[in-house]
Backbone as numpy.savetxt, mean C-alpha at the origin, in Angstrom:
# Nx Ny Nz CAx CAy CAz Cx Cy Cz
60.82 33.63 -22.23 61.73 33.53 -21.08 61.84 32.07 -20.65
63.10 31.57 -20.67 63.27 30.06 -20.12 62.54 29.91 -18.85
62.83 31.00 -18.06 62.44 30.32 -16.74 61.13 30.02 -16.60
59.95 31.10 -17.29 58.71 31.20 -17.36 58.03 30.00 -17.69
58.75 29.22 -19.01 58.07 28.20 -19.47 58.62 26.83 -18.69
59.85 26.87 -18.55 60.06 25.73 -17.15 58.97 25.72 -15.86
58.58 27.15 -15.74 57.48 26.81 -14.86 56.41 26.42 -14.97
55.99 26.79 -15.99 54.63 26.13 -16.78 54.29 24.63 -16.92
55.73 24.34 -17.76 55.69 22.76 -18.06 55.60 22.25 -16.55
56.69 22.79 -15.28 56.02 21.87 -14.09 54.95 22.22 -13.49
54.11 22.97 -13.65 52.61 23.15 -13.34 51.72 22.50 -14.50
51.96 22.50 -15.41 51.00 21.84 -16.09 50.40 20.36 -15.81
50.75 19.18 -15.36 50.66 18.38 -14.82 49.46 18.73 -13.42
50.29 19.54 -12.76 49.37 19.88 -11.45 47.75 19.96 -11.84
47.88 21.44 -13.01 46.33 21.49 -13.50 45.39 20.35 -14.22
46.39 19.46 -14.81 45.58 18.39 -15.10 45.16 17.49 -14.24
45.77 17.07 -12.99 45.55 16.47 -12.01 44.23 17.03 -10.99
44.26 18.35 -11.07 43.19 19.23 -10.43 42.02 19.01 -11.72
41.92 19.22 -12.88 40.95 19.42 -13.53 40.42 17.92 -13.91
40.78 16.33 -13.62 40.64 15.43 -13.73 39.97 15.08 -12.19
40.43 15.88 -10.94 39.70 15.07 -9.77 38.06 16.20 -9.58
38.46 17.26 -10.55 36.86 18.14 -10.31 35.87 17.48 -10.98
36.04 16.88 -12.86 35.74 16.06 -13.13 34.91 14.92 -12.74
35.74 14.06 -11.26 35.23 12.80 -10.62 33.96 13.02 -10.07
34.55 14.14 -9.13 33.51 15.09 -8.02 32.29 15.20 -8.83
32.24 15.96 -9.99 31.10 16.42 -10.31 30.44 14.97 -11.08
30.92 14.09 -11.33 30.02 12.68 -11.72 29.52 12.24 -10.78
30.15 12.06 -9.71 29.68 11.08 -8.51 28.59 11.98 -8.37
28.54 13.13 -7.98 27.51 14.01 -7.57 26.40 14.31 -8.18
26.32 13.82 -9.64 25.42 14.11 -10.22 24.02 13.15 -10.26
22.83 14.08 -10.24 21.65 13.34 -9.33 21.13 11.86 -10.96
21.17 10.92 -10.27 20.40 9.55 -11.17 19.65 9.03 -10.64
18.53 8.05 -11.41 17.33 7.96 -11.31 17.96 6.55 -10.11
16.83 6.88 -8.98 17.67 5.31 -7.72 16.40 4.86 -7.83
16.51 3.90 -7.13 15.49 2.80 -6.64 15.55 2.41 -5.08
14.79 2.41 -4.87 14.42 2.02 -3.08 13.90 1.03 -3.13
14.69 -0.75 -2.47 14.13 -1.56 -2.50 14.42 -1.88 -1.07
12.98 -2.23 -0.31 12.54 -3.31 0.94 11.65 -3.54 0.94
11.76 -5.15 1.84 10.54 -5.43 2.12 9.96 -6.46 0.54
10.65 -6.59 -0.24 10.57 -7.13 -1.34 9.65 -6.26 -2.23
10.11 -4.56 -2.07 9.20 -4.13 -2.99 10.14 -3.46 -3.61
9.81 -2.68 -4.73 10.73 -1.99 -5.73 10.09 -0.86 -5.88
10.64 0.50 -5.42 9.50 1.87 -5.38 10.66 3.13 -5.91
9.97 3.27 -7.28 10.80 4.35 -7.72 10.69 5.73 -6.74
11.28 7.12 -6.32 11.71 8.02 -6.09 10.21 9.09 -6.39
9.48 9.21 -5.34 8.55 10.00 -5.45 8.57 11.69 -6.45
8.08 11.62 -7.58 8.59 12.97 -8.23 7.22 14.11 -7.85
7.51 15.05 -6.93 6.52 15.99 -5.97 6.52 17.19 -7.33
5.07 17.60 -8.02 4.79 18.98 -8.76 5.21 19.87 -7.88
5.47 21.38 -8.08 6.03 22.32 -7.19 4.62 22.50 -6.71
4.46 23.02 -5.73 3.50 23.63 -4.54 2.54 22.26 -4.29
2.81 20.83 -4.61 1.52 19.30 -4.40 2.81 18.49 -3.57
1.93 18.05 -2.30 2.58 17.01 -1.78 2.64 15.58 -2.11
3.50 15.18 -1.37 3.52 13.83 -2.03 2.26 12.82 -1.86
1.42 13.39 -1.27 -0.20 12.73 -1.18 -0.83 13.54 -1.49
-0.20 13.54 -3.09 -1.13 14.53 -4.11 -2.06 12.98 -4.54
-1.28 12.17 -4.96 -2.49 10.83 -5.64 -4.15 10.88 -4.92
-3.78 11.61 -3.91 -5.39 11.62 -3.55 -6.16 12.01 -4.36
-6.01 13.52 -4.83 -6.83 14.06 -5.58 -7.04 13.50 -6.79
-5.94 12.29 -7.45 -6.07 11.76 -8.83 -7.47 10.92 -8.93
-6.92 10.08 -7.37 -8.32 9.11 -7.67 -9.30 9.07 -7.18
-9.79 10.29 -6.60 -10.85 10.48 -5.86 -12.20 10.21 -6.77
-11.83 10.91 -7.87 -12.92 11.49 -8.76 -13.11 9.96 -9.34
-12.62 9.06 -9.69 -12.73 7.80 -10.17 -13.32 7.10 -9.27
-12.95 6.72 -7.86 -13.61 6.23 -6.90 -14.76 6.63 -6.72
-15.36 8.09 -7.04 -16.66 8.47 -6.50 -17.61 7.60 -7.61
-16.76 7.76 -9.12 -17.96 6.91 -9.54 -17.97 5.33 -9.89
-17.25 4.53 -9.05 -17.28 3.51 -9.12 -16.89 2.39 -7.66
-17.42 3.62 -6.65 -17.31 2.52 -5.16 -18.89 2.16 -5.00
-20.10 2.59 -5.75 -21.32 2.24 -5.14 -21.55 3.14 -3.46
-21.66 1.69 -2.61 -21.66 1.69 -1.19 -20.82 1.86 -0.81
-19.58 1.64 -1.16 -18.44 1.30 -0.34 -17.71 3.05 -0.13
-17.61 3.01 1.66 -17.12 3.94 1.68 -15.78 4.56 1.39
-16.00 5.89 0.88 -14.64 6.38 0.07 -13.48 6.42 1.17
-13.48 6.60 2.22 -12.14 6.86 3.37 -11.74 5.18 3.37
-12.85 4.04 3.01 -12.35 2.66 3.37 -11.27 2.19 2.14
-11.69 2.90 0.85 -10.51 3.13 -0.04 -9.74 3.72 -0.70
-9.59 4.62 0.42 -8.35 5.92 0.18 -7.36 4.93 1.35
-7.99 4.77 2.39 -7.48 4.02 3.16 -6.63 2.51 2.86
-7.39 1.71 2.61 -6.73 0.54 1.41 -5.93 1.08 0.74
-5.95 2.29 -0.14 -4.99 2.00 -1.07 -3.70 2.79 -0.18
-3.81 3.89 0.70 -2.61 4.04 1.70 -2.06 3.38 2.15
-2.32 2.22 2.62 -1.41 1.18 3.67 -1.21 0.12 2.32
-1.61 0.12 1.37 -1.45 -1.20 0.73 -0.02 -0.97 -0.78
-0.71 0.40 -1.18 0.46 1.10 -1.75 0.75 2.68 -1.93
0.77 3.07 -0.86 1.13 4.28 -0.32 0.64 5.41 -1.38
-0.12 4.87 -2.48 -0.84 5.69 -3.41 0.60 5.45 -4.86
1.00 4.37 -5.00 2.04 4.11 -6.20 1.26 3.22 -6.95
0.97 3.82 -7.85 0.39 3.12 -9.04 1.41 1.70 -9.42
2.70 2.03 -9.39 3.40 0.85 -10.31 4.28 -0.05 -9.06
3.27 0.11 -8.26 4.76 -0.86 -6.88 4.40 -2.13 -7.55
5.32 -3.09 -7.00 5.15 -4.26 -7.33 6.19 -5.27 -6.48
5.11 -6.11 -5.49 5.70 -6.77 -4.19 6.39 -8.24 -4.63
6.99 -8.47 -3.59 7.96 -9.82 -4.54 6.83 -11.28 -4.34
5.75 -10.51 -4.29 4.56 -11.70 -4.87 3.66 -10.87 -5.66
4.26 -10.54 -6.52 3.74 -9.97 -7.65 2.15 -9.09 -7.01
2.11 -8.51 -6.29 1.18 -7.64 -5.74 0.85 -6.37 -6.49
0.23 -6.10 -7.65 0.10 -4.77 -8.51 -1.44 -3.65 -8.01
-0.91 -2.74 -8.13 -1.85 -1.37 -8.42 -2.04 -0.45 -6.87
-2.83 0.14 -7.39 -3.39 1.06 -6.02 -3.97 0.10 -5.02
-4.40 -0.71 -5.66 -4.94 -1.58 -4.70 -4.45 -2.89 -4.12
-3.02 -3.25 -4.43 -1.95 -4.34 -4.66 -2.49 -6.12 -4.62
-3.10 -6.17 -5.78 -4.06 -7.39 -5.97 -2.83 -8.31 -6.49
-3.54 -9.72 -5.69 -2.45 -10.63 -6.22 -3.09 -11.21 -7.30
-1.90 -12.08 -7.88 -2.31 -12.76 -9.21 -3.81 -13.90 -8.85
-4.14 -13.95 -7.66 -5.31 -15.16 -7.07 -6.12 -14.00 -7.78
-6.38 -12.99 -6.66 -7.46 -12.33 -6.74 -7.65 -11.34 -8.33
-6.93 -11.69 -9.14 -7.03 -11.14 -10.81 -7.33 -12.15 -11.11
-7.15 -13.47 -11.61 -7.69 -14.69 -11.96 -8.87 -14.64 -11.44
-9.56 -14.29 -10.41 -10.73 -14.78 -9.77 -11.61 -13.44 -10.27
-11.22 -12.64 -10.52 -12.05 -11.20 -11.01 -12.28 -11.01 -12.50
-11.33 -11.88 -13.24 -10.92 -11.50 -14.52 -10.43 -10.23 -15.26
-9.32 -10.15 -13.86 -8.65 -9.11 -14.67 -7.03 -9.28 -15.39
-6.96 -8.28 -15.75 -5.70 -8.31 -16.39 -4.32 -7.77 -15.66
-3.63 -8.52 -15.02 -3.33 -8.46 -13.58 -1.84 -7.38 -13.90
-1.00 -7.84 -15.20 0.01 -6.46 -15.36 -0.66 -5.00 -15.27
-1.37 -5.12 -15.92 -2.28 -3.85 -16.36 -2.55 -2.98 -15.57
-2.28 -3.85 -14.41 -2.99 -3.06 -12.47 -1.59 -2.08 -12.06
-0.91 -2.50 -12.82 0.85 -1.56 -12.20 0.64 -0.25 -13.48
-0.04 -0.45 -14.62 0.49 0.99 -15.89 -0.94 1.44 -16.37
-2.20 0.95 -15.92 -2.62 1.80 -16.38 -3.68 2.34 -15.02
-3.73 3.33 -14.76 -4.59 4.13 -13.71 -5.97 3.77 -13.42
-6.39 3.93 -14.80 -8.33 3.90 -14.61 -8.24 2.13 -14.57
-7.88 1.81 -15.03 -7.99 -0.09 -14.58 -7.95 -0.13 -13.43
-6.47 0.43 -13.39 -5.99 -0.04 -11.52 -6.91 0.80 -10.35
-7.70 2.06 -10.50 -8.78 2.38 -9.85 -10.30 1.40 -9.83
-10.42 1.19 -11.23 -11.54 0.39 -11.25 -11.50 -1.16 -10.53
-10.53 -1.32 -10.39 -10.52 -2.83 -9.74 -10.60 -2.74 -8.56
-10.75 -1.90 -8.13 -10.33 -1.77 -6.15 -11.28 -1.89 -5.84
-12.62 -1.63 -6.07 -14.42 -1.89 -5.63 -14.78 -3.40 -5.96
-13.84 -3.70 -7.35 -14.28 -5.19 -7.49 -13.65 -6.43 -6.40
-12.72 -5.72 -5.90 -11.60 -6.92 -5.18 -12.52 -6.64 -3.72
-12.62 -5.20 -3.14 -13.58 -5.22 -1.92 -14.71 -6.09 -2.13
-15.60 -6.05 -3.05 -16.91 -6.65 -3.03 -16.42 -8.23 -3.51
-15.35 -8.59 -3.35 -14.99 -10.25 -3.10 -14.66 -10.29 -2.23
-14.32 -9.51 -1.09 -14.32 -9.76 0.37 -15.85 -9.34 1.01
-16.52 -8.36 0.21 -17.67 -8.28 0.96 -18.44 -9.71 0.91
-18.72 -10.34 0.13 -19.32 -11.30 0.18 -18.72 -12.57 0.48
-17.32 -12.36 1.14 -16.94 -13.28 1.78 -17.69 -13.39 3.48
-17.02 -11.56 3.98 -18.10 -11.97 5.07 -19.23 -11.44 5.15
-20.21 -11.49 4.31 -21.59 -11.42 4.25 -22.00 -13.34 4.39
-21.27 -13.91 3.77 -21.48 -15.77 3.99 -20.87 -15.73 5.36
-19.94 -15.19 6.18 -19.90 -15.34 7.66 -21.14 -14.91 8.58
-22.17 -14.79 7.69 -23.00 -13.65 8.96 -22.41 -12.17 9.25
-21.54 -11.39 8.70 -21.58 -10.34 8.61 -22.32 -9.45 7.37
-23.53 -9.24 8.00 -24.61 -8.58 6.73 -24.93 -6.83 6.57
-24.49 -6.97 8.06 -24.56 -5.08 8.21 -23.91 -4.00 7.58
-23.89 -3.92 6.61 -23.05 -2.82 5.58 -23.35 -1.41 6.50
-23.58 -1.30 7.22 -23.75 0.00 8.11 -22.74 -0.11 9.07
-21.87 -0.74 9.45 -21.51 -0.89 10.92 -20.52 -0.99 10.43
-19.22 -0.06 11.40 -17.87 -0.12 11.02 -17.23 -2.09 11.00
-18.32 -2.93 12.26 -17.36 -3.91 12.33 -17.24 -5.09 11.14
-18.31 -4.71 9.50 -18.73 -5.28 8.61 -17.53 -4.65 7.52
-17.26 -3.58 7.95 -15.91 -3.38 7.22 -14.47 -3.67 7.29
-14.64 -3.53 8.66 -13.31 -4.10 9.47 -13.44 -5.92 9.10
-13.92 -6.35 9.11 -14.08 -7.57 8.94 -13.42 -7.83 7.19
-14.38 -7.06 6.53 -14.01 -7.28 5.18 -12.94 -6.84 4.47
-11.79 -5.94 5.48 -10.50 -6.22 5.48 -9.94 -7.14 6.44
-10.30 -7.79 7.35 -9.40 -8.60 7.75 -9.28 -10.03 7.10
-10.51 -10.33 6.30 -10.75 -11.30 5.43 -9.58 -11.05 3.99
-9.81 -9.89 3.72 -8.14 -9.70 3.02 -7.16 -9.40 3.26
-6.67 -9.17 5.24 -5.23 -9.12 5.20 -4.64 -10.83 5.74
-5.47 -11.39 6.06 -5.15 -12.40 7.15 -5.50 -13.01 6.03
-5.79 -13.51 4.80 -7.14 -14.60 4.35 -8.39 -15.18 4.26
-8.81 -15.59 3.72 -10.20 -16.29 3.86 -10.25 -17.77 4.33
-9.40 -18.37 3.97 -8.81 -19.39 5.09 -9.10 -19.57 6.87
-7.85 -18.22 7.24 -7.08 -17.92 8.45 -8.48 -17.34 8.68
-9.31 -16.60 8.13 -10.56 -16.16 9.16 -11.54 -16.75 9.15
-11.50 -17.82 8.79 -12.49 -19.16 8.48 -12.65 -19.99 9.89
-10.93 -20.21 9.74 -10.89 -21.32 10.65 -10.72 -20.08 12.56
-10.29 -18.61 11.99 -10.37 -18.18 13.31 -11.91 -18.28 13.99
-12.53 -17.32 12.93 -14.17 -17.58 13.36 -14.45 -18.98 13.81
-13.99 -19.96 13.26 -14.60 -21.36 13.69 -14.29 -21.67 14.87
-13.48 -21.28 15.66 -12.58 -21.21 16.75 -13.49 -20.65 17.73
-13.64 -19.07 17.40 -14.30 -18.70 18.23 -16.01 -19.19 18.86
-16.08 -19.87 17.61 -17.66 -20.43 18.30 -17.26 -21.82 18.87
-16.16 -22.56 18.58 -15.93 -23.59 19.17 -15.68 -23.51 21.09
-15.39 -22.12 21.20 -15.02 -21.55 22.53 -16.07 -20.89 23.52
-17.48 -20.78 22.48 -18.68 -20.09 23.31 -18.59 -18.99 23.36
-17.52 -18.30 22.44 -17.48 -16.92 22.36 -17.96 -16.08 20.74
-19.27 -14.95 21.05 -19.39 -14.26 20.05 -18.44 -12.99 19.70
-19.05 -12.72 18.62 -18.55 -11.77 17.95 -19.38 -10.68 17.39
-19.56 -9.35 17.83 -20.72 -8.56 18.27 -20.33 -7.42 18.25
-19.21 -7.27 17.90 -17.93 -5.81 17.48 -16.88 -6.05 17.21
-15.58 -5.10 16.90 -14.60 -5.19 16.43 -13.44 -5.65 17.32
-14.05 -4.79 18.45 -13.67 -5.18 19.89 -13.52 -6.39 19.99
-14.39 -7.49 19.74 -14.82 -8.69 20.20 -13.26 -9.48 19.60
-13.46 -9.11 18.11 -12.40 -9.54 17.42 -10.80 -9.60 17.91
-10.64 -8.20 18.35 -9.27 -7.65 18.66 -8.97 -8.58 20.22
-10.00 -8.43 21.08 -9.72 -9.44 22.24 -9.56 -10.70 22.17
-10.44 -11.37 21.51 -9.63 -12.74 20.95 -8.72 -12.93 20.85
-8.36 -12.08 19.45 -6.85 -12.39 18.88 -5.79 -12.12 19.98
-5.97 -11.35 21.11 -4.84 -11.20 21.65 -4.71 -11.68 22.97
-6.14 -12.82 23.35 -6.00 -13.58 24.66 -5.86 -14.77 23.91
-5.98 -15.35 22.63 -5.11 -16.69 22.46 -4.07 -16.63 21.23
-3.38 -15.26 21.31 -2.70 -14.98 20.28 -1.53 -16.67 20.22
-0.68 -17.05 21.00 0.02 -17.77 20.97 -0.70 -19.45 20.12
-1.60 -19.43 20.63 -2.58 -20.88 20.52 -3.15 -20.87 19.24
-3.30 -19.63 18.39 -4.41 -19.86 17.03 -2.91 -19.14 16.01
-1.58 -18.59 16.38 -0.67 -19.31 15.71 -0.49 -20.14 15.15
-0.31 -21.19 15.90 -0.07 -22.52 15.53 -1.08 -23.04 14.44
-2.31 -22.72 14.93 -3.56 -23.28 14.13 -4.13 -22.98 13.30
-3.92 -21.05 13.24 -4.10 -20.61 11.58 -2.65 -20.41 11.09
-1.24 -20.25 11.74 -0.14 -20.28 10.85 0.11 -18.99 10.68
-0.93 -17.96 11.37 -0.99 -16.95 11.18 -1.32 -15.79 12.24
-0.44 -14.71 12.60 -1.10 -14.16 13.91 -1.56 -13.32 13.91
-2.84 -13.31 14.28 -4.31 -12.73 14.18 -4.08 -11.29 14.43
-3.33 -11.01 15.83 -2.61 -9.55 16.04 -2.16 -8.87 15.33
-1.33 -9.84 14.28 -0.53 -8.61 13.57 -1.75 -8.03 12.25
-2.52 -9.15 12.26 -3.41 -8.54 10.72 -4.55 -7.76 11.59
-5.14 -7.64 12.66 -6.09 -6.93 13.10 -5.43 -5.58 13.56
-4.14 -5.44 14.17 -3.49 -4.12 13.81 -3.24 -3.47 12.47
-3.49 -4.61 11.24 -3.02 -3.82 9.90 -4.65 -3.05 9.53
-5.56 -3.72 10.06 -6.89 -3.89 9.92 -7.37 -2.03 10.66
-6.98 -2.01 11.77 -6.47 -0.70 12.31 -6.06 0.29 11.52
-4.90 -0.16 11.36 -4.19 0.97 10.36 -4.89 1.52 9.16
-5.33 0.56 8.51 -6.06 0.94 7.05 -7.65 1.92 8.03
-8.00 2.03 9.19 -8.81 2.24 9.44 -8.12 4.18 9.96
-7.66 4.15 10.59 -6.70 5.11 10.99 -6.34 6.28 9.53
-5.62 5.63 8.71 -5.49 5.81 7.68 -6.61 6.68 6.67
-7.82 5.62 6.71 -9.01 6.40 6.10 -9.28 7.45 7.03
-9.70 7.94 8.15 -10.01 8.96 8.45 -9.06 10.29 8.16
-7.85 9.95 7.98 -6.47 11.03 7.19 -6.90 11.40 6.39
-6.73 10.29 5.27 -6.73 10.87 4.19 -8.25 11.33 3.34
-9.56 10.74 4.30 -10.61 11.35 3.67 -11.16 12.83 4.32
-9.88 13.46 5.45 -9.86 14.92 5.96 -9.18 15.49 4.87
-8.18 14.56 4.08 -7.33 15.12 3.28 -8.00 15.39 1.91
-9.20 14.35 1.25 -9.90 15.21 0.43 -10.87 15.75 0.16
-11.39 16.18 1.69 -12.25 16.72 1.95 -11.95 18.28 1.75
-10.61 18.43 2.46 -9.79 19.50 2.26 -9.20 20.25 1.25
-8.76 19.54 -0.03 -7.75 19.98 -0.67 -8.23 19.23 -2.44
-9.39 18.42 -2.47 -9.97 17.97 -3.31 -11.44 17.87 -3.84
-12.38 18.85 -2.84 -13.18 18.99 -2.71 -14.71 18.28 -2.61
-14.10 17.21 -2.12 -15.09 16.25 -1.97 -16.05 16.39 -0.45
């Protein structure tokens, strides 16, 4: 029938126009591998096992940490490695910061490690995290912090790695230049925040913001060592 196929031929066009924009739709829509970059970090797309949260990594490295922290308490590096890399084995900060434990290229030169190695392979990048603490422990163990019992010997021996060994060199030096001890953590945190403006200038660095990070990693450990106490059986 003429008329039938006159209609066809002017619909045909239509359906190609419809079956070319479903086409678009379904590309754009289709899920690809992204990347989340701030902060100068690069963090692939958390991939969650069905029924494990995304602070499943706990349970990975627990069992590694138990046999290779010694003394060092396990919540102080479940904690470290939470605030430092949210438990991502392969982050990597735009100062080359690698592993669970995000060691810079200083502190791999100074350990002798193999500093790519800290982003791909696991049991490395676990095993280094006791070695990089016990180069801050004996940073402030030479300050006169000797008490491995006392939360403020830990707190210390992260603030010696968020602030520097430098910046807590010359803060400590400060504080005795002022007649003021240091006798808790407390002691610390009040300092920093009755001459926060003044030891700016003089460490370059403000003491506040690293004794709140100092916090956090502290905060942090008590989470996540409820968390494998709970769900990892430690």
């Amino acid at each position: 029938m003429p008329g039938f196929k006159n209609m066809l031929r002017k619909l045909l066009p239509v359906v190609r126009h419809i079956t070319f924009s479903l086409a678009i739709i379904a590309f754009c829509f289709c899920p690809s591998r992204m990347e989340v970059r701030a902060l100068g970090k690069t963090v692939s797309p958390v991939t969650v096992s069905p029924g494990r949260s995304a602070e499943g990594w706990v349970c990975d490295v627990v069992p590694e940490l138990e046999r290779t922290r010694g003394q060092i308490p396990l919540s102080f590096l479940l904690g470290w490695i939470a605030v430092e890399s949210g438990g991502d084995l392969k982050q990597v900060t735009k100062f080359n910061e690698r592993g669970y434990f995000q060691l810079n290229p200083e502190e791999s030169t100074e350990l002798g490690l193999q500093h790519v190695r800290l982003s791909s392979d696991a049991q490395y990048s676990i095993d280094a995290g006791p070695q990089v603490v016990l180069l801050y422990e004996q940073k402030a163990k030479m300050a006169g912090f000797v008490d491995t019992n006392t939360d403020l010997f830990w707190r210390m021996v992260k603030f010696y790695h968020s602030m520097g060994t430098g910046a807590v060199t010359r803060f400590l030096a400060d504080v005795k230049a002022h007649g003021k001890f240091i006798n808790s953590w407390t002691d610390v945190e009040a300092y920093a925040a009755a001459e926060q403006n003044r030891l700016i200038k003089k460490l370059h660095h403000d003491p506040v913001k690293w004794t709140e990070n100092v916090d956090k990693v502290f905060r942090k450990a008590q989470h996540f060592q409820s968390l494998a106490s709970g769900t990892c059986g430690t």
